[in-house]
FIDO-594409 format. One record per residue (C-alpha): residue in one letter; x, y, z. Coordinates in pm, 1 decimal, padded with zeros to 6 digits. Layout:
BEGIN
residuo = a, px = X, py = Y, pz = Z
...
This chain:
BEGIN
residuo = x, px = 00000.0, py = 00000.0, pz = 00000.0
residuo = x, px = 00108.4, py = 00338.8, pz = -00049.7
residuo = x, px = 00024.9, py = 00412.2, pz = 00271.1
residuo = x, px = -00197.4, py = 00295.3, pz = 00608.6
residuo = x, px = -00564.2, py = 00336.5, pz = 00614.8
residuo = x, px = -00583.2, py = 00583.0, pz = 00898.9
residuo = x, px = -00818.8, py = 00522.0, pz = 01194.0
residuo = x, px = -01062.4, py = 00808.9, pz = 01116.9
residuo = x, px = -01095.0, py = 00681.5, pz = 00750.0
residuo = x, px = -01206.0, py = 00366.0, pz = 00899.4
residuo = x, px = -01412.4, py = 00586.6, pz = 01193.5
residuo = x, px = -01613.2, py = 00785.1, pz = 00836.3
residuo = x, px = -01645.7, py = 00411.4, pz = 00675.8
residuo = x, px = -01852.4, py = 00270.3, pz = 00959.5
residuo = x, px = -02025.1, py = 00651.0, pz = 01018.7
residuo = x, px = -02178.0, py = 00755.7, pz = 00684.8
residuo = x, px = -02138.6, py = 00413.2, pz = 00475.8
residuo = x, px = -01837.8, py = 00572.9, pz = 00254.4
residuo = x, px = -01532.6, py = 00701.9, pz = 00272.7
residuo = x, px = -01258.1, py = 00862.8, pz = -00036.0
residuo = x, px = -00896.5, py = 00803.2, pz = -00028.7
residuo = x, px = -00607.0, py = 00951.4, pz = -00119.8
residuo = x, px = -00335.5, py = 00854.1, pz = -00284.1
residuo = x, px = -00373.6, py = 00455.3, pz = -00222.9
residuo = x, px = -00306.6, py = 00283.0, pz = -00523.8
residuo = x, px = -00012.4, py = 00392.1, pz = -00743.6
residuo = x, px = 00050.1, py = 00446.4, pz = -01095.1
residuo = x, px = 00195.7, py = 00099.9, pz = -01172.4
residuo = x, px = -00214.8, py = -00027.2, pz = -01044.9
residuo = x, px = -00379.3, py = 00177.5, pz = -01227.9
residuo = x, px = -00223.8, py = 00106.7, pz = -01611.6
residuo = x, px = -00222.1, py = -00258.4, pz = -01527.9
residuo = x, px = -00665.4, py = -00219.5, pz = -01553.1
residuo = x, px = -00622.9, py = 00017.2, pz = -01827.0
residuo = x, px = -00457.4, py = -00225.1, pz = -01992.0
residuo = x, px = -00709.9, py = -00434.7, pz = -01890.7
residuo = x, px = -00981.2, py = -00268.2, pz = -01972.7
residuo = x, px = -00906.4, py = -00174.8, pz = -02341.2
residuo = x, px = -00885.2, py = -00563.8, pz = -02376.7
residuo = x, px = -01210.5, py = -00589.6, pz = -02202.4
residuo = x, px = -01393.5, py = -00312.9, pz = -02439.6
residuo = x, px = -01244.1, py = -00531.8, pz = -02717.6
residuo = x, px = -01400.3, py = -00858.8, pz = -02639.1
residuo = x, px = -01660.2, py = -00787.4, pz = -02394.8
residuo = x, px = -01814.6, py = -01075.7, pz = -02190.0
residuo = x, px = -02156.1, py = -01161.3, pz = -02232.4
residuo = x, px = -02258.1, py = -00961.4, pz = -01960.8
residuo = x, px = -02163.4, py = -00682.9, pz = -02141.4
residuo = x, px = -02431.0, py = -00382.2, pz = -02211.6
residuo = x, px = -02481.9, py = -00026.5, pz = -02333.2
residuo = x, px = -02710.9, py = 00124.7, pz = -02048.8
residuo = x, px = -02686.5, py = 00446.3, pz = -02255.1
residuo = x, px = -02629.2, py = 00587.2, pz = -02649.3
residuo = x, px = -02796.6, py = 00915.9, pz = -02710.9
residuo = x, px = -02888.4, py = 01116.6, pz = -02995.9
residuo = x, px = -02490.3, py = 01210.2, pz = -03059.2
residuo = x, px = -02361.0, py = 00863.5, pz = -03020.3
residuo = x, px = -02244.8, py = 00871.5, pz = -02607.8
residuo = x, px = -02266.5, py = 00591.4, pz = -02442.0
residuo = x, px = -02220.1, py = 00426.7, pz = -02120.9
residuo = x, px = -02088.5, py = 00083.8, pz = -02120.3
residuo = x, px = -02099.1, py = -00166.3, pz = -01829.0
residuo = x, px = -01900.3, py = -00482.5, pz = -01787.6
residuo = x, px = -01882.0, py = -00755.1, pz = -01491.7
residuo = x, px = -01704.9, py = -01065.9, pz = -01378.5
residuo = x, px = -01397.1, py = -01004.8, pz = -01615.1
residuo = x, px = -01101.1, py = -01096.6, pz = -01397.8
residuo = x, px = -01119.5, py = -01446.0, pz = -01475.8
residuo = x, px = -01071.5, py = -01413.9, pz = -01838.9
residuo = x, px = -00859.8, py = -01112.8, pz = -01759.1
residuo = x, px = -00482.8, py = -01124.9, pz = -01685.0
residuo = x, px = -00408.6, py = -00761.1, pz = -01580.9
residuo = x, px = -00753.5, py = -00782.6, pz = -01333.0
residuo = x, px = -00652.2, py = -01111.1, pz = -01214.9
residuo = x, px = -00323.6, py = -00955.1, pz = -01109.9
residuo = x, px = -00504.4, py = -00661.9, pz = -00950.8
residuo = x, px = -00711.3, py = -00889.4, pz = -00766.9
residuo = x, px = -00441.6, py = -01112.7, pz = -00602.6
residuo = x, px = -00155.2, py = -00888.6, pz = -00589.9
residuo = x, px = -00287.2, py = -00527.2, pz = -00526.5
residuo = x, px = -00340.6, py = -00357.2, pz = -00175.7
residuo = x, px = -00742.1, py = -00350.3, pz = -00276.8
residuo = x, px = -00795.0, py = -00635.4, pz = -00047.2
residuo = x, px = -00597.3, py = -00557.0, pz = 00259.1
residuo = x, px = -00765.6, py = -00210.5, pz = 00221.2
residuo = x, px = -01122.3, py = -00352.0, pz = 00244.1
residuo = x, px = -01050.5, py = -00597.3, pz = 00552.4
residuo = x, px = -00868.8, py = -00296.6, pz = 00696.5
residuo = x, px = -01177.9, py = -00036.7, pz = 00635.3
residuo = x, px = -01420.8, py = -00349.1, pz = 00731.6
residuo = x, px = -01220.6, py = -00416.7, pz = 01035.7
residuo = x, px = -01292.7, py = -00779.6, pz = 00903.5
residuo = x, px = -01097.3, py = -01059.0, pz = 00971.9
residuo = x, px = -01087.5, py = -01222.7, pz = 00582.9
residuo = x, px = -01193.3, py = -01108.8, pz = 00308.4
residuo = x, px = -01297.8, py = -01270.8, pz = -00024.9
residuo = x, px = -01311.5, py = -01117.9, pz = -00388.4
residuo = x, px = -01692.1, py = -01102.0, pz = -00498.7
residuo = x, px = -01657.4, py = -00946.9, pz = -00858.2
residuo = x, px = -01569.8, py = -00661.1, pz = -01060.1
residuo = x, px = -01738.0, py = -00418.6, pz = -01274.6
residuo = x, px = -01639.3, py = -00123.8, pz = -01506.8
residuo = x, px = -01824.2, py = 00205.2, pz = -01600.8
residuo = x, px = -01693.5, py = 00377.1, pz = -01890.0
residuo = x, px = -01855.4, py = 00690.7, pz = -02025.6
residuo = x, px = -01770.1, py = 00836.2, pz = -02298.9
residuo = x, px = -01639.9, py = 01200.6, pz = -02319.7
residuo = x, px = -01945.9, py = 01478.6, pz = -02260.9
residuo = x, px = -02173.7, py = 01132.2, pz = -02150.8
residuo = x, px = -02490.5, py = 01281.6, pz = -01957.1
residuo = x, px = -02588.8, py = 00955.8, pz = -01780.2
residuo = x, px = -02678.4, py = 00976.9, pz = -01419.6
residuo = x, px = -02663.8, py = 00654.3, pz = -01216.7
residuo = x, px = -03049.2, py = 00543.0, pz = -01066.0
residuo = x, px = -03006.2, py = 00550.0, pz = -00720.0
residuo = x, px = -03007.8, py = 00275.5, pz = -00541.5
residuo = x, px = -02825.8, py = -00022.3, pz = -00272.8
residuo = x, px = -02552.2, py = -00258.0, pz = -00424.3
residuo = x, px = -02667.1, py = -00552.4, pz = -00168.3
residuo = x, px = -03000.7, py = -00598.7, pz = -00196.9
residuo = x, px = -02896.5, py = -00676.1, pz = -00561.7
residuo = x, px = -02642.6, py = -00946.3, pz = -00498.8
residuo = x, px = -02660.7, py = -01331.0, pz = -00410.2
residuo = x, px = -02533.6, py = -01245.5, pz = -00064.3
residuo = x, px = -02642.3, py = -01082.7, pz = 00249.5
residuo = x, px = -02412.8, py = -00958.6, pz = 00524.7
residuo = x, px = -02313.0, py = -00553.5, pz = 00692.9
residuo = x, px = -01960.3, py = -00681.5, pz = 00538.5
residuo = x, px = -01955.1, py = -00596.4, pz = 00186.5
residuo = x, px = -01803.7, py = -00318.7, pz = 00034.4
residuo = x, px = -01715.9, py = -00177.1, pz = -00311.0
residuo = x, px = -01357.7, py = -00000.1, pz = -00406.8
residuo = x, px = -01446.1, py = 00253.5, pz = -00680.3
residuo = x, px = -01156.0, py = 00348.6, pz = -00852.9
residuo = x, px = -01099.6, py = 00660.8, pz = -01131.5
residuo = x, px = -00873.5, py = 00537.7, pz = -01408.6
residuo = x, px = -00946.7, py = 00904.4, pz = -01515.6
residuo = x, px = -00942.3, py = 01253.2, pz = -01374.7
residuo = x, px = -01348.6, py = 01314.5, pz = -01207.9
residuo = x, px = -01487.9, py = 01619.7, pz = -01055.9
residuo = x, px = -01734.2, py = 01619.3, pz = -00781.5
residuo = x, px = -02059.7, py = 01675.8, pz = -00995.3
residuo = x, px = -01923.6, py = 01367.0, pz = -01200.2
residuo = x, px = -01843.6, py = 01113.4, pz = -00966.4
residuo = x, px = -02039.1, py = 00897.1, pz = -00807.7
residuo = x, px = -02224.5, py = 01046.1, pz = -00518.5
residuo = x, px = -02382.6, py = 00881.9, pz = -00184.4
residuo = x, px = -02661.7, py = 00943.4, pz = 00103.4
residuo = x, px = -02425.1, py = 00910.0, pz = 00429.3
residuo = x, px = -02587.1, py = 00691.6, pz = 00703.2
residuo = x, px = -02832.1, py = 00523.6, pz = 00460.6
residuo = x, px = -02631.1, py = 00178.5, pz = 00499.9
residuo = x, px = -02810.5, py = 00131.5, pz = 00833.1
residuo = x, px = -03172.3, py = 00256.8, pz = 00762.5
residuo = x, px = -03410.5, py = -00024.1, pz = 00766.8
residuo = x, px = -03610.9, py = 00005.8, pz = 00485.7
residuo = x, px = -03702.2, py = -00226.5, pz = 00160.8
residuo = x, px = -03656.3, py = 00009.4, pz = -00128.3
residuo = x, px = -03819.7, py = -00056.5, pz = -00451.1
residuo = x, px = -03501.0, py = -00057.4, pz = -00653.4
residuo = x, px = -03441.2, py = 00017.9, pz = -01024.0
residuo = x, px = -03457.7, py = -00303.7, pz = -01254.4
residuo = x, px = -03106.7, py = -00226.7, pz = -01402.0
residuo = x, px = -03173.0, py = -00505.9, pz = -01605.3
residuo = x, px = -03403.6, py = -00339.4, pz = -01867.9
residuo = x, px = -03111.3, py = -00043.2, pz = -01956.7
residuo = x, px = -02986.9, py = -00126.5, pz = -02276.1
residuo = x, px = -03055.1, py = 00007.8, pz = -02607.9
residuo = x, px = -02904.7, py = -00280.9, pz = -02787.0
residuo = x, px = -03068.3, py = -00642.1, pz = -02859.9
residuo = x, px = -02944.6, py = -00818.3, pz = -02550.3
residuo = x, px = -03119.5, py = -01114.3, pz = -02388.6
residuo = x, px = -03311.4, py = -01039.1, pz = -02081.9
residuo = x, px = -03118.3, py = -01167.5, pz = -01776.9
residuo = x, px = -03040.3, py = -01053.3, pz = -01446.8
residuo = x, px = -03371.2, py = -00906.4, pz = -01394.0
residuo = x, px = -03524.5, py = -00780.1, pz = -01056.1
residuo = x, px = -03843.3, py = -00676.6, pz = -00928.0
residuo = x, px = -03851.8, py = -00518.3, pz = -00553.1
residuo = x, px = -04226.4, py = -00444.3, pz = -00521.2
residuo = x, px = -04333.3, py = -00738.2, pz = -00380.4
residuo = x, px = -04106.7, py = -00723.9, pz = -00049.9
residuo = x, px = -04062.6, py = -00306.1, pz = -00043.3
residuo = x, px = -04235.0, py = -00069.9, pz = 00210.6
residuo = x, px = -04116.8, py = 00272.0, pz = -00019.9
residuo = x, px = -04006.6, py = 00394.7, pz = -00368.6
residuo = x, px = -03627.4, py = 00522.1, pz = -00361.5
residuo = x, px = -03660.4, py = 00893.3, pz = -00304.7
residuo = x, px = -03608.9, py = 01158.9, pz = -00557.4
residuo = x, px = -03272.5, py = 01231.9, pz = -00421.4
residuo = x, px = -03170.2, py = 01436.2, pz = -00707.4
residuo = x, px = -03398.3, py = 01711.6, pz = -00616.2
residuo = x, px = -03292.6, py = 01800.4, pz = -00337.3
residuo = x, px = -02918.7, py = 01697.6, pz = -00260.9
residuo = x, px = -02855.2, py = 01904.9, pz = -00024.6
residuo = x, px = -03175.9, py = 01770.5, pz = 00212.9
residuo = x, px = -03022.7, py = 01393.0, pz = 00160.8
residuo = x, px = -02640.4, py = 01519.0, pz = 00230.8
residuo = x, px = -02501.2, py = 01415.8, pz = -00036.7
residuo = x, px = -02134.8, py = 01354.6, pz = -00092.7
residuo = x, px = -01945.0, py = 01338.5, pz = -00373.9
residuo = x, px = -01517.5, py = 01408.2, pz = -00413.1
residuo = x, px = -01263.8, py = 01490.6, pz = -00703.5
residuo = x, px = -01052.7, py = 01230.8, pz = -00743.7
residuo = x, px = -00698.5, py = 01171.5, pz = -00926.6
residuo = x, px = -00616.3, py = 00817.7, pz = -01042.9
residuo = x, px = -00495.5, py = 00615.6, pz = -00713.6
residuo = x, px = -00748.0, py = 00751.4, pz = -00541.7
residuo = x, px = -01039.9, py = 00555.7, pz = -00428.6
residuo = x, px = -01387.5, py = 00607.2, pz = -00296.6
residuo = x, px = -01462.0, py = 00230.5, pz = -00047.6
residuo = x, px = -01860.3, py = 00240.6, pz = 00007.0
residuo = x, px = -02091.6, py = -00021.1, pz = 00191.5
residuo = x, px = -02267.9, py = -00323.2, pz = 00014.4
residuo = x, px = -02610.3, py = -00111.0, pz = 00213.7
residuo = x, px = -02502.1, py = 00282.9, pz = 00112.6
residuo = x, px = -02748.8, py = 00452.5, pz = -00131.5
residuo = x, px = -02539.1, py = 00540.9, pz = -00449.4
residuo = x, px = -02577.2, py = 00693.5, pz = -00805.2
residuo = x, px = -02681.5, py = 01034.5, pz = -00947.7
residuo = x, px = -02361.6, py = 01259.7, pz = -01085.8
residuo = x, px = -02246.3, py = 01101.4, pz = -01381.8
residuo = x, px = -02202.9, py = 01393.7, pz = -01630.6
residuo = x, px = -01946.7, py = 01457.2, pz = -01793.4
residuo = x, px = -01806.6, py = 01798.4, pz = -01944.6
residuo = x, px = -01727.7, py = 01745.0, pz = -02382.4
residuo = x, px = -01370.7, py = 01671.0, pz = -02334.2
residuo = x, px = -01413.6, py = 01406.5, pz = -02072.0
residuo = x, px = -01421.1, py = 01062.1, pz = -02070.1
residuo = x, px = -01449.6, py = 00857.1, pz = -01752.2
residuo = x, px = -01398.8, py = 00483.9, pz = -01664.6
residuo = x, px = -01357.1, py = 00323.0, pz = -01365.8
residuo = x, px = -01319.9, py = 00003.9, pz = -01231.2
residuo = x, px = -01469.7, py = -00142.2, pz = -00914.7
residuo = x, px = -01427.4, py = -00437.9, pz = -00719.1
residuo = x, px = -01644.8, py = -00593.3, pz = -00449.1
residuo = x, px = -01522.8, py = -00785.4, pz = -00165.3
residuo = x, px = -01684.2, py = -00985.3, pz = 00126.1
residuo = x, px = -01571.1, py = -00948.4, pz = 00486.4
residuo = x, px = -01650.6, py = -01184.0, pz = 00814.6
residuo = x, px = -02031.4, py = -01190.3, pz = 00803.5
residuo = x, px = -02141.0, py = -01285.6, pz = 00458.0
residuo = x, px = -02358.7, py = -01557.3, pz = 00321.8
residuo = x, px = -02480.8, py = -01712.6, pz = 00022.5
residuo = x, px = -02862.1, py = -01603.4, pz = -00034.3
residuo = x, px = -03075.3, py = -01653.9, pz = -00309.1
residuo = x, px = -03313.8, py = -01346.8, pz = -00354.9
residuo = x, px = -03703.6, py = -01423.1, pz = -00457.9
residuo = x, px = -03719.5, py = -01057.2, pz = -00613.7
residuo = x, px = -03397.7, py = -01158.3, pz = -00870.5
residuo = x, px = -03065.3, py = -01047.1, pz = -00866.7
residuo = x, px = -02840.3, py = -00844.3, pz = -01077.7
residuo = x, px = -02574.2, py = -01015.1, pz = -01128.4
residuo = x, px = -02724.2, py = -01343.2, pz = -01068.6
residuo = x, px = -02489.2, py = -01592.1, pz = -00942.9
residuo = x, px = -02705.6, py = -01849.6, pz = -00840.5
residuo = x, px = -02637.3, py = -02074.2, pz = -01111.6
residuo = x, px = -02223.1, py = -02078.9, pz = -01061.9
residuo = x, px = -02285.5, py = -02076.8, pz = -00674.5
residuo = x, px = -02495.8, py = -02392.8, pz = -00735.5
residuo = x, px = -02194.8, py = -02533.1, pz = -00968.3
residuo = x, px = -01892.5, py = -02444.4, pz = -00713.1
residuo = x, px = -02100.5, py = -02654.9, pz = -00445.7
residuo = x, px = -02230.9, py = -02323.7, pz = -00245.0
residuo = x, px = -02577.8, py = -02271.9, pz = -00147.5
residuo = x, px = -02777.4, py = -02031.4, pz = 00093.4
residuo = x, px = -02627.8, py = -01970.8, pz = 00433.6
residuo = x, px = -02290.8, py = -02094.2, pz = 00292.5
residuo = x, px = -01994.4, py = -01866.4, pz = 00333.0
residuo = x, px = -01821.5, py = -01776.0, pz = 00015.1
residuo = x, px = -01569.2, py = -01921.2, pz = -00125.3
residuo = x, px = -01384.8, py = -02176.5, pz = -00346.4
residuo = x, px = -01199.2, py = -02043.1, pz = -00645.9
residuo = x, px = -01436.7, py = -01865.2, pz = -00735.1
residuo = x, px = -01514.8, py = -01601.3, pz = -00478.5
residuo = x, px = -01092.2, py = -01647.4, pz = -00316.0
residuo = x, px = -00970.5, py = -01558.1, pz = -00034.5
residuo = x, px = -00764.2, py = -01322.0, pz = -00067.7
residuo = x, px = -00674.0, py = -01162.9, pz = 00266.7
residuo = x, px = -00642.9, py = -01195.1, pz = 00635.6
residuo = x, px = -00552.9, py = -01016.5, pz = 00952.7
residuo = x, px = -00224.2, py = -01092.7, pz = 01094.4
residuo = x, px = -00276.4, py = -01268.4, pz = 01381.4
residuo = x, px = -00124.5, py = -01098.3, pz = 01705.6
């Protein structure tokens, strides 16, 4: 690592569901995934989709569970300080790579994000689960992603977007939600009123990093200025109190059937090489 997580960093995690750093990854990190993603924009997986093309030909592309097929994210995954710096921010004892995803936008892209939970998405349940959202490119505030602090710990069942039906392109319907059945209230119109919902949002360089709760409402921001592009690459890992679940309202991305092939089923910790473990506390 370039340097320690500090204790208030990990004090702000646990606080508002979020926390930026600094100055954590270095440059040798970030060309090694964008290396990797040019050869992921080349041959896309077949998870691959377009949530966005306008009128002028901008798009926003979206990409997940790469790293297997993918050298240079392999490498990031195994080798790089991104898992030491979730246990450490998680105060978890192991921690296990979940996936990636990437985000690119293309330059003057006016996209916004849907807001919305990462967890109640995924084919696992647990406080410990976090996202590292990493830059490869420049971002301003009003373009990065931007979060509602505290919201990881509010108890209600959102009826989340169906992410699943954003793409302009013929793609075959899969990983396809519905909340309605199980939520008590629509996902408010955050966008309105930012300020009401205390919204954050940071610059970033490349090596910085913004390390957000599995539960922290997310999205919004998103547009960019004519002369800027932005793509970033995130990776989710699992801390102590994961488990496998398998979600009536659907899940996006569904990984029931390659838990069900690795021998993992609900209530099972993750594992195997699919989901690795990759780090653990030192002992003392």
């Amino acid at each position: 690592m370039n340097r320690a997580v500090t204790a208030g960093e990990i004090a702000s995690y646990h606080r508002d569901g979020v926390v930026v750093l600094r100055d954590v990854f270095d440059a040798e990190w970030i060309e090694l995934l964008a290396a990797g993603l040019d050869a992921q924009i080349t041959s896309p997986t077949a998870r691959a989709r377009v949530w966005d093309r306008d009128g002028a030909g901008r798009t926003m592309f979206w990409d997940s569970q790469a790293w297997l097929g993918i050298e240079q994210y392999r490498r990031f995954v195994m080798q790089s300080p991104a898992a030491e710096i979730a246990g450490q921010i998680m105060r978890s004892a192991q921690v296990n790579f979940f996936f990636d995803a990437v985000f690119v936008r293309s330059p003057g892209s006016q996209f916004s994000t849907p807001w919305h939970q990462d967890e109640p998405y995924w084919s696992i349940t647990g406080y410990d689960s976090c996202t590292i959202w990493m830059p490869l490119d420049p971002v301003t505030s009003d373009s990065a992603l931007a979060f509602v602090p505290g919201s990881h710990v509010a108890s209600s069942a959102w009826n989340h977007y169906n992410f699943g039906k954003l793409n302009p392109d013929d793609h075959v319907d899969v990983d396809q939600v519905d909340f309605s059945p199980i939520a008590d209230q629509d996902v408010p119109d955050i966008d309105a009123d930012p300020a009401a919902f205390g919204v954050l949002s940071w610059a970033m360089e490349p090596g910085d990093c913004v390390v957000f709760n599995g539960r922290t409402m997310h999205g919004g921001s998103g547009k960019l200025r004519p002369d800027a592009e932005l793509r970033v690459f995130t990776s989710k890992w699992l801390g102590d109190d994961v488990r496998v679940i398998f979600r009536e309202c659907g899940m996006d991305p569904d990984h029931t059937a390659v838990m069900r092939a690795h021998g993992l089923g609900p209530g099972d910790r993750p594992g195997t090489e699919l989901y690795p473990l990759v780090w653990e506390r030192a002992r003392t």
